[in-house]
Biotite code that builds the C-alpha atoms (Angstrom):
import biotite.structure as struc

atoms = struc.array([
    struc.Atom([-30.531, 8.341, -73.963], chain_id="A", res_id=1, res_name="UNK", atom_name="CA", element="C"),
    struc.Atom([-31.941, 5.057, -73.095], chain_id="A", res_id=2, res_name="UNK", atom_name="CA", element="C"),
    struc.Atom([-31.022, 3.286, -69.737], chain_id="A", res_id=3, res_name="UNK", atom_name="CA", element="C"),
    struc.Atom([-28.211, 1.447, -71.027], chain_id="A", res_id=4, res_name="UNK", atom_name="CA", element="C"),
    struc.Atom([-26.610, 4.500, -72.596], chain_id="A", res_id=5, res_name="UNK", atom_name="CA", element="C"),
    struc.Atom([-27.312, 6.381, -69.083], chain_id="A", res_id=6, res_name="UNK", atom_name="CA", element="C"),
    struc.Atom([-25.587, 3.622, -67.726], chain_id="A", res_id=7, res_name="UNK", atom_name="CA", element="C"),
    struc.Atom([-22.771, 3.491, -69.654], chain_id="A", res_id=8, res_name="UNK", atom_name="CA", element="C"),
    struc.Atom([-22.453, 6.894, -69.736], chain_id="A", res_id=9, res_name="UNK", atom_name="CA", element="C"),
    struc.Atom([-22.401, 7.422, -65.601], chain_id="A", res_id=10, res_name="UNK", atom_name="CA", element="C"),
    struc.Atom([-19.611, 7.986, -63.371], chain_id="A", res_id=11, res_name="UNK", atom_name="CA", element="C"),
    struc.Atom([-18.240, 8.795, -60.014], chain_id="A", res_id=12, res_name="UNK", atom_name="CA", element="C"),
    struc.Atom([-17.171, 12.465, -60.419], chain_id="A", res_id=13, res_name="UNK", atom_name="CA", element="C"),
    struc.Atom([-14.549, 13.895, -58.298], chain_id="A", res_id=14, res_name="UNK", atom_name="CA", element="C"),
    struc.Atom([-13.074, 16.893, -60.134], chain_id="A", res_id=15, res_name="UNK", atom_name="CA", element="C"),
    struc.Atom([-16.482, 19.403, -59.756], chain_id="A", res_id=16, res_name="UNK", atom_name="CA", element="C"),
    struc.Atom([-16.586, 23.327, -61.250], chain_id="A", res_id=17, res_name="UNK", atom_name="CA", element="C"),
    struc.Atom([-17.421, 25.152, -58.183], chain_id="A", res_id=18, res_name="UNK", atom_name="CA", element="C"),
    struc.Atom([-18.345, 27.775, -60.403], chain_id="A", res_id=19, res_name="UNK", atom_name="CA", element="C"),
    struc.Atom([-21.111, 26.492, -61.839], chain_id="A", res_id=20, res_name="UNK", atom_name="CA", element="C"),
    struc.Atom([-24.111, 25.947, -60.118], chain_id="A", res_id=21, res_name="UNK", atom_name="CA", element="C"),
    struc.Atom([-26.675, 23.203, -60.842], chain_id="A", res_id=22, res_name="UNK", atom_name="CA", element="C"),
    struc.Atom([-29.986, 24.657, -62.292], chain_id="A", res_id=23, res_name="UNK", atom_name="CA", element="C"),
    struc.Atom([-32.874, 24.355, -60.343], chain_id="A", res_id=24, res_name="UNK", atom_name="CA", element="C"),
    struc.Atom([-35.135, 22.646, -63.168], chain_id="A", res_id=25, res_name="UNK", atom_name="CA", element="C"),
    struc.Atom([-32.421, 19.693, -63.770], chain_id="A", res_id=26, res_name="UNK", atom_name="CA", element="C"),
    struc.Atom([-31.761, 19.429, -59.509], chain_id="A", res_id=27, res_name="UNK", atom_name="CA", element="C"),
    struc.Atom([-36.094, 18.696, -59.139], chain_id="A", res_id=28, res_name="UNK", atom_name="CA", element="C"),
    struc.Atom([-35.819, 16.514, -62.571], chain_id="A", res_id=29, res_name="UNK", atom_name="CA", element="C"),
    struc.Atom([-33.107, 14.650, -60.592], chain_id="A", res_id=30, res_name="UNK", atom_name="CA", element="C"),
    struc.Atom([-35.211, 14.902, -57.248], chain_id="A", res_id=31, res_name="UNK", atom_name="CA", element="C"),
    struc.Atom([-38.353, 13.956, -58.511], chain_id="A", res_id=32, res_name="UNK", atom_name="CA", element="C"),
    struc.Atom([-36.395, 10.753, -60.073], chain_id="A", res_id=33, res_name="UNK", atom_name="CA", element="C"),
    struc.Atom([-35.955, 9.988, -56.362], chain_id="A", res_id=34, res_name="UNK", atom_name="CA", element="C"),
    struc.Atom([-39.404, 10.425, -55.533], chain_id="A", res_id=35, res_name="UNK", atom_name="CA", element="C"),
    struc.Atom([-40.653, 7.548, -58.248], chain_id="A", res_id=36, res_name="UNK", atom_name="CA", element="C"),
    struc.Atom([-38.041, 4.738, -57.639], chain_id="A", res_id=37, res_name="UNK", atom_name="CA", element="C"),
    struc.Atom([-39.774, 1.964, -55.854], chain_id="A", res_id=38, res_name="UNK", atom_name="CA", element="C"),
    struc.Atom([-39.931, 1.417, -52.755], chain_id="A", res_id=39, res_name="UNK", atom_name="CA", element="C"),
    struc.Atom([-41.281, -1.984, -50.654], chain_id="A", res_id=40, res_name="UNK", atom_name="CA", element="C"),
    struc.Atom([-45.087, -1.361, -49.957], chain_id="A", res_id=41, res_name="UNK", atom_name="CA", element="C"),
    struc.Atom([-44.212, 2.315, -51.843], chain_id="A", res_id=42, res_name="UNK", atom_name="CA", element="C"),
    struc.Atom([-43.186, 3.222, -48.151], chain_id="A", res_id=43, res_name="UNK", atom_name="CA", element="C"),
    struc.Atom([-40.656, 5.634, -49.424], chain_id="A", res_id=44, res_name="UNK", atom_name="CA", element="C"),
    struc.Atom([-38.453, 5.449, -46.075], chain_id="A", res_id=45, res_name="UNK", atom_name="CA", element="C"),
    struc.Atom([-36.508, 8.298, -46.939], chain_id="A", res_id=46, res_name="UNK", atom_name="CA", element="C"),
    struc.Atom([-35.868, 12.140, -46.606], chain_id="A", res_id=47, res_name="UNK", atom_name="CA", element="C"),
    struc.Atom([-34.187, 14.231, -49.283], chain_id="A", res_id=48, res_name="UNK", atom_name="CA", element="C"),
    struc.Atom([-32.584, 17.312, -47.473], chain_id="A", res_id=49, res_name="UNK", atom_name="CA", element="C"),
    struc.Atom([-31.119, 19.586, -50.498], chain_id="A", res_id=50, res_name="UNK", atom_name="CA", element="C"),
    struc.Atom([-28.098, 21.307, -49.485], chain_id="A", res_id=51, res_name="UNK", atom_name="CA", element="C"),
    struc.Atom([-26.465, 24.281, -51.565], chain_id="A", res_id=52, res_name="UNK", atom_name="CA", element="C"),
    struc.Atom([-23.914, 26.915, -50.901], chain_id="A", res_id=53, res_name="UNK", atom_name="CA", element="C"),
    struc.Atom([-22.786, 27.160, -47.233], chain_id="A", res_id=54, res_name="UNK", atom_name="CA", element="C"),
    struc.Atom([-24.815, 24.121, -46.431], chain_id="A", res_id=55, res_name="UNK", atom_name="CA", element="C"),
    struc.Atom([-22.737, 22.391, -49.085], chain_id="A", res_id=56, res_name="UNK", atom_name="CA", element="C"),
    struc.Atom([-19.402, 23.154, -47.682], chain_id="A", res_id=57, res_name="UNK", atom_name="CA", element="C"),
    struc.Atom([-20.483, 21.941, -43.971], chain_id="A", res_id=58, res_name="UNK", atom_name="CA", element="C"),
    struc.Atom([-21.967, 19.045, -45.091], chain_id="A", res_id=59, res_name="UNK", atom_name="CA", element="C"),
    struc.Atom([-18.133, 18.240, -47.279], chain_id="A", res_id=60, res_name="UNK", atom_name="CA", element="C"),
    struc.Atom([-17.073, 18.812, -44.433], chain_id="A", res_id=61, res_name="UNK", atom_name="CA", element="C"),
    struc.Atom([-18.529, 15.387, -42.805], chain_id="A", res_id=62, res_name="UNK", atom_name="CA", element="C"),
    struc.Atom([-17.570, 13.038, -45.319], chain_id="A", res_id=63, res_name="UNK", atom_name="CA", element="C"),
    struc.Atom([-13.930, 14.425, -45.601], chain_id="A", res_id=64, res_name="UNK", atom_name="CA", element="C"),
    struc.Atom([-12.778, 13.731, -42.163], chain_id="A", res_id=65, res_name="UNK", atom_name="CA", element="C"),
    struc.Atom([-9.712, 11.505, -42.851], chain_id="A", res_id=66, res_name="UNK", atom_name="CA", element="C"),
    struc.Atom([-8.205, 13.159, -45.364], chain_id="A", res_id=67, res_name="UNK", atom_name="CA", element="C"),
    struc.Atom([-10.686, 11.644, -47.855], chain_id="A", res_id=68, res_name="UNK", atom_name="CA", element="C"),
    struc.Atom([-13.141, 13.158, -50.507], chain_id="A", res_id=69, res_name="UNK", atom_name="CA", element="C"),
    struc.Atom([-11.325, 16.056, -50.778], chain_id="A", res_id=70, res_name="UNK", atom_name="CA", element="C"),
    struc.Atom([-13.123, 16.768, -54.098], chain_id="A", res_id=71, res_name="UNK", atom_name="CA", element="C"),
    struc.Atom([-15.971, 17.479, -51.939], chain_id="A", res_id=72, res_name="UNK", atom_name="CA", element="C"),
    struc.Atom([-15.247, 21.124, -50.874], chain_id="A", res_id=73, res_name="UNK", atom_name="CA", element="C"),
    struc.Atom([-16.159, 21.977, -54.889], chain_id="A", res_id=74, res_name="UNK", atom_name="CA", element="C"),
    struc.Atom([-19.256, 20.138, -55.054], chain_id="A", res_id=75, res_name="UNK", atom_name="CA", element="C"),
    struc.Atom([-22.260, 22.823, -55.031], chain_id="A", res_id=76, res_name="UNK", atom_name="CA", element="C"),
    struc.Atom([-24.935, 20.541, -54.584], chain_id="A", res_id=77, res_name="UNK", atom_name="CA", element="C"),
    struc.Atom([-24.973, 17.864, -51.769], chain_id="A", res_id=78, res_name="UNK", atom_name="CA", element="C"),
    struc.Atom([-28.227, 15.858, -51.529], chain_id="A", res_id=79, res_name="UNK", atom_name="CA", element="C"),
    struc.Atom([-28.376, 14.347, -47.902], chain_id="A", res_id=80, res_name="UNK", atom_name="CA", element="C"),
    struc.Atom([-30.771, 11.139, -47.663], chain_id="A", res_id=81, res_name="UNK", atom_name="CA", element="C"),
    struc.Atom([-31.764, 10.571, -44.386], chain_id="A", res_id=82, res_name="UNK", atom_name="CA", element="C"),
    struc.Atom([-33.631, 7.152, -43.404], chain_id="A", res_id=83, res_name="UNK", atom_name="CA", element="C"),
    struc.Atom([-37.735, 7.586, -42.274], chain_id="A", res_id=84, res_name="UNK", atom_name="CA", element="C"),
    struc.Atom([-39.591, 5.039, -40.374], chain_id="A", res_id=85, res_name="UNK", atom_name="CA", element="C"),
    struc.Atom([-40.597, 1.972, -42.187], chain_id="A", res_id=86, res_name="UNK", atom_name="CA", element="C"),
    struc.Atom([-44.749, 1.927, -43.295], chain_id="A", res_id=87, res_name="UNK", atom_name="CA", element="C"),
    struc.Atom([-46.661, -0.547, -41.193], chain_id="A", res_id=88, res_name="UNK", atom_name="CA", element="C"),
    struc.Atom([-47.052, -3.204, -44.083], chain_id="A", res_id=89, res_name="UNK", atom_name="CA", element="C"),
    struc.Atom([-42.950, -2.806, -44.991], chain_id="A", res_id=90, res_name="UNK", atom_name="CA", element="C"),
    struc.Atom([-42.141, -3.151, -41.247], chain_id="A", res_id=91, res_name="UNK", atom_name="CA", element="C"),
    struc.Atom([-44.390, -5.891, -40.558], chain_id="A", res_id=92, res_name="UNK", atom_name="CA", element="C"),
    struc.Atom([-42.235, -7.629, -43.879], chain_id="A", res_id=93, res_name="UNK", atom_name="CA", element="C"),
    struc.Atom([-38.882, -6.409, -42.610], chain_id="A", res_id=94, res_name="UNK", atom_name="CA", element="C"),
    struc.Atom([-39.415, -8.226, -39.299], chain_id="A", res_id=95, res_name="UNK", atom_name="CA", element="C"),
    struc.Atom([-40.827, -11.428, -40.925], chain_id="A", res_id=96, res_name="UNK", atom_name="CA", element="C"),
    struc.Atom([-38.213, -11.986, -43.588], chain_id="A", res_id=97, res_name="UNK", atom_name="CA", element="C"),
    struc.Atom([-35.314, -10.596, -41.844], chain_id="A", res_id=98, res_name="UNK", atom_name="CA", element="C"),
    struc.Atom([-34.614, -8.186, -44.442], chain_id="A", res_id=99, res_name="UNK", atom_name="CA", element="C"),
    struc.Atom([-33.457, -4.352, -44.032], chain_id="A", res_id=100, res_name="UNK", atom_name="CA", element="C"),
    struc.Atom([-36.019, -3.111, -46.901], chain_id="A", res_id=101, res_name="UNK", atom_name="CA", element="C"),
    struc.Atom([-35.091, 0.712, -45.911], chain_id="A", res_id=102, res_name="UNK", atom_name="CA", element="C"),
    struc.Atom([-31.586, 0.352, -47.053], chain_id="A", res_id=103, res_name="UNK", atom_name="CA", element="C"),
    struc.Atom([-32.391, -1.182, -50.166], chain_id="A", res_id=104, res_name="UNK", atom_name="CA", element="C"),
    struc.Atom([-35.207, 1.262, -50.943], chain_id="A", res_id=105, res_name="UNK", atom_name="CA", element="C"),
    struc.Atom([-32.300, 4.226, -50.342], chain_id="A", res_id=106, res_name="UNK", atom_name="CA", element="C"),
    struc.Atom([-29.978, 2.398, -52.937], chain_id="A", res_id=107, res_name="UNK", atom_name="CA", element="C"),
    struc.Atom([-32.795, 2.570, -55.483], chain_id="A", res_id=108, res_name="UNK", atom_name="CA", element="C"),
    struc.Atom([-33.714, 5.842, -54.465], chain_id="A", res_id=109, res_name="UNK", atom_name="CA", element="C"),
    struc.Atom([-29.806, 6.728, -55.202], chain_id="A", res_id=110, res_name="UNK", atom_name="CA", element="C"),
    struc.Atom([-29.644, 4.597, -58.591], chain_id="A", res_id=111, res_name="UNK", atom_name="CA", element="C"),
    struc.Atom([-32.888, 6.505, -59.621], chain_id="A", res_id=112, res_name="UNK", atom_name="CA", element="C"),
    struc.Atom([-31.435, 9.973, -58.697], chain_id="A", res_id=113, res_name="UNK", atom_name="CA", element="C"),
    struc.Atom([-28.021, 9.354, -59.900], chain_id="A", res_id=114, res_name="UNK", atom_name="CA", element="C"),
    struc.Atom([-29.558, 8.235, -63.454], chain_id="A", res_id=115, res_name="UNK", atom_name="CA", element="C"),
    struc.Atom([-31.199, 11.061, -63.783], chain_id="A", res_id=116, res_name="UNK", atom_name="CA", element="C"),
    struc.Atom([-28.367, 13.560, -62.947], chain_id="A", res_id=117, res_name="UNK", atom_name="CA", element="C"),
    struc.Atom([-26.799, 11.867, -65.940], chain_id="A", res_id=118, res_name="UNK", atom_name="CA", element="C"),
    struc.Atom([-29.676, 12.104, -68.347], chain_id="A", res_id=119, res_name="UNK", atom_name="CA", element="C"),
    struc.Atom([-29.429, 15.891, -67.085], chain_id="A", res_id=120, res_name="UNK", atom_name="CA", element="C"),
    struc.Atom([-25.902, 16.075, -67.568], chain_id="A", res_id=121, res_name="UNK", atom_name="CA", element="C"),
    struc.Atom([-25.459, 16.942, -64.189], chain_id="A", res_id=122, res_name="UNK", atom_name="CA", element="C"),
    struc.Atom([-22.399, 14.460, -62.602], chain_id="A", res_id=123, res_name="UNK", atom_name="CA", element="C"),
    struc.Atom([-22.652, 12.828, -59.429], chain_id="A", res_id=124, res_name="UNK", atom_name="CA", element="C"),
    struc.Atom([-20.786, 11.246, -56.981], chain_id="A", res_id=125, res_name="UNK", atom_name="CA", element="C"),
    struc.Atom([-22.247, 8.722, -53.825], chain_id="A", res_id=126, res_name="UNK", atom_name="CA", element="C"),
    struc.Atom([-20.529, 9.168, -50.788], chain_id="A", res_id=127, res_name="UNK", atom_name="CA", element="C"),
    struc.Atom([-21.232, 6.564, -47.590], chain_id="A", res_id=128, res_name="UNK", atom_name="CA", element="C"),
    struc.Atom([-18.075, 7.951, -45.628], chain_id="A", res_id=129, res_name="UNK", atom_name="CA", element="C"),
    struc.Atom([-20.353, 10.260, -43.509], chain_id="A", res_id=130, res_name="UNK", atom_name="CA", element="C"),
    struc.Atom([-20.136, 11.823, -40.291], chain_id="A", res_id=131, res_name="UNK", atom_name="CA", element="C"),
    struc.Atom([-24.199, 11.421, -39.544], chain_id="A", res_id=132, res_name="UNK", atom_name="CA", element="C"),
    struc.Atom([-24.534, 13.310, -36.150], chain_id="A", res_id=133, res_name="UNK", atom_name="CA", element="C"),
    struc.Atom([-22.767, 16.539, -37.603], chain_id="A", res_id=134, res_name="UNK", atom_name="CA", element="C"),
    struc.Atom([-24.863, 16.211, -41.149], chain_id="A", res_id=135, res_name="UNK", atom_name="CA", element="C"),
    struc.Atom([-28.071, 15.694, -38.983], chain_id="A", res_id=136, res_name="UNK", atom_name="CA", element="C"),
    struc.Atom([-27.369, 18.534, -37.263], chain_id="A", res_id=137, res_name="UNK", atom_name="CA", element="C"),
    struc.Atom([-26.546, 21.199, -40.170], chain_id="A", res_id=138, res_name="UNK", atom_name="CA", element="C"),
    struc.Atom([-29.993, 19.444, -42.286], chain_id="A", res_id=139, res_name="UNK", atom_name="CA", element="C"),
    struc.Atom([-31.988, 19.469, -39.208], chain_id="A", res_id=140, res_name="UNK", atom_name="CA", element="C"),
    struc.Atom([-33.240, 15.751, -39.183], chain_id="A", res_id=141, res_name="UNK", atom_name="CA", element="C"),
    struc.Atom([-33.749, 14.077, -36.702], chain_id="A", res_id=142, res_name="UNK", atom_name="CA", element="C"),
    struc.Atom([-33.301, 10.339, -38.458], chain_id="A", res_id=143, res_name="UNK", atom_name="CA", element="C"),
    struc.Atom([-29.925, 8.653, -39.253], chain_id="A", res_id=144, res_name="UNK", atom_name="CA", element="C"),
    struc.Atom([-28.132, 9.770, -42.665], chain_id="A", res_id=145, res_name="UNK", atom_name="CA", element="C"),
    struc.Atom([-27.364, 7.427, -44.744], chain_id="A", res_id=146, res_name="UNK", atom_name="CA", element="C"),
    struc.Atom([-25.885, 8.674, -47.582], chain_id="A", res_id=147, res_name="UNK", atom_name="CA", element="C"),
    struc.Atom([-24.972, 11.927, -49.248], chain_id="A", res_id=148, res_name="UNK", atom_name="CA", element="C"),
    struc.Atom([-24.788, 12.406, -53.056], chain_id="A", res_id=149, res_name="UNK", atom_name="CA", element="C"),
    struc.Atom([-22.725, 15.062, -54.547], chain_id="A", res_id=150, res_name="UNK", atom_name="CA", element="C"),
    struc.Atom([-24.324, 16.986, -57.497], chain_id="A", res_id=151, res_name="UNK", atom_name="CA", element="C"),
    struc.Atom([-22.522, 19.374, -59.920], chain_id="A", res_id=152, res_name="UNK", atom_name="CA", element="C"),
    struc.Atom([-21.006, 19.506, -63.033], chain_id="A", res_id=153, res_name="UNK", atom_name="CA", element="C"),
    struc.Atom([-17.370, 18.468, -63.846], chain_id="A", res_id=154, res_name="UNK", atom_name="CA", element="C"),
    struc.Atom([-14.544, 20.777, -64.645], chain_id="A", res_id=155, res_name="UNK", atom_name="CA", element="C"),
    struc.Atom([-13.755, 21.009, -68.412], chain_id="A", res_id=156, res_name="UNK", atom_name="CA", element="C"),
    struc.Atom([-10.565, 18.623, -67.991], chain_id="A", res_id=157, res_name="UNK", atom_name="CA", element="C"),
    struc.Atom([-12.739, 16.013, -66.377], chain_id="A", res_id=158, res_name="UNK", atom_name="CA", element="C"),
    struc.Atom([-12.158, 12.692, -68.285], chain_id="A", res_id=159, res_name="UNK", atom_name="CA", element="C"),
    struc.Atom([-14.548, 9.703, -69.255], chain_id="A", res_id=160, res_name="UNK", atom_name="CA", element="C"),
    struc.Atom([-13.337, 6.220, -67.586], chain_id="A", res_id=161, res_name="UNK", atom_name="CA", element="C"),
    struc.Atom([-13.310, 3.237, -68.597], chain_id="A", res_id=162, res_name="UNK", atom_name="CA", element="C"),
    struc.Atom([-15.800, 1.122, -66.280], chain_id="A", res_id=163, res_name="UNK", atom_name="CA", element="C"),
    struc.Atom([-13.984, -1.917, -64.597], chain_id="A", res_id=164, res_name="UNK", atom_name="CA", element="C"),
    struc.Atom([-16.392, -4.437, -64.104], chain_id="A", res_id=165, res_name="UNK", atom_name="CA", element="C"),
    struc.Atom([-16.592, -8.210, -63.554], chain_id="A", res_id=166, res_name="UNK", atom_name="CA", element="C"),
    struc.Atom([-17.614, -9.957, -66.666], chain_id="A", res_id=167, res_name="UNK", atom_name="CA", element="C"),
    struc.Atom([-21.269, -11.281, -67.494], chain_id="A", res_id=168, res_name="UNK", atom_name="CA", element="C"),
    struc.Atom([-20.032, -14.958, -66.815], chain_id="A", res_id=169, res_name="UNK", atom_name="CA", element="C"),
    struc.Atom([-18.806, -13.891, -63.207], chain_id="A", res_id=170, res_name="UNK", atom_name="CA", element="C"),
    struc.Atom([-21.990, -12.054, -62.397], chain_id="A", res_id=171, res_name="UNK", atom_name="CA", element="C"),
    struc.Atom([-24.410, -13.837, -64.193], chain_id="A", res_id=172, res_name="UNK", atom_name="CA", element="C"),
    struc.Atom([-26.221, -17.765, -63.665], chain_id="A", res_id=173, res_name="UNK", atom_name="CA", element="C"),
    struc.Atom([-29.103, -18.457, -65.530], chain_id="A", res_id=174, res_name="UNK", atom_name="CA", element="C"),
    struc.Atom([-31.453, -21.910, -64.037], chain_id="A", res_id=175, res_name="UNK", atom_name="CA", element="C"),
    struc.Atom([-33.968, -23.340, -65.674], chain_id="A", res_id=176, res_name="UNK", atom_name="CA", element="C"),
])
């Protein structure tokens, strides 16, 4: 697949097989995706906790707490990114330019690992509706959580949707 088709072909999953676990070979392709996206000054202000089986279930657990993300509960892979101290260079630029360069190097980190999962044909689903403290405490990090995403492979009745996106006109200005 080339990017595009990865792309296209992506989705937020929320009907996961419980009973089927994610091999380990595709879950470090996907990790190790992580690992390469770039990152201001290659600081790489990020953690990747890896949480399977019981670990899984606690950490559904936090981002289900009003009712939502049921789906969740049958997710056997939940890969918690937790947010690491800035490197010198990339704080000294944060502070400068008045930019939060962590939080945009986890988003890249996530677009990176979530490609991957789909060139692996492993689904994925990102989940910002976190309860941090409780997640912090079942991964054993110390740093603030940021986001959690879900890893696993859709049931056989899972359907393809149609992506709903603004058009190129709405999103796009070119100036010369």
């Amino acid at each position: 697949m080339d990017f595009l088709e990865i792309a296209k072909a992506r989705q937020s999953c929320r009907n996961f097989d419980p009973d089927r676990p994610v091999e380990k070979e595709k879950l470090e392709k996907i990790i190790e995706a992580g690992i390469l996206s770039p990152s201001a000054c290659n600081g790489q202000p990020y953690h990747f906790t890896v949480c399977e089986g019981e670990a899984a279930k606690k950490v559904a657990k936090c981002t289900t707490d009003i009712g939502i993300n049921k789906f969740a509960y049958d997710v056997p892979v939940m890969l918690v990114i937790s947010e690491e101290p800035y490197s010198k260079m990339a704080a000294m630029g944060a502070k400068l330019k008045h930019n939060d360069y962590r939080s945009i190097d986890i988003g890249i980190a996530a677009a990176y690992i979530t490609a991957e999962a789909t060139a692996q044909g492993v689904e994925s689903c990102i989940l910002g509706w976190i309860t941090d403290e409780k997640i912090r405490e079942i991964c054993g990090v110390k740093n603030p959580v940021r986001l959690v995403i879900a890893l696993g492979y859709a049931k056989p009745d899972d359907k393809f949707r149609n992506k709903k996106r603004k058009s190129f006109d709405e999103l796009v200005t070119f100036v010369k």
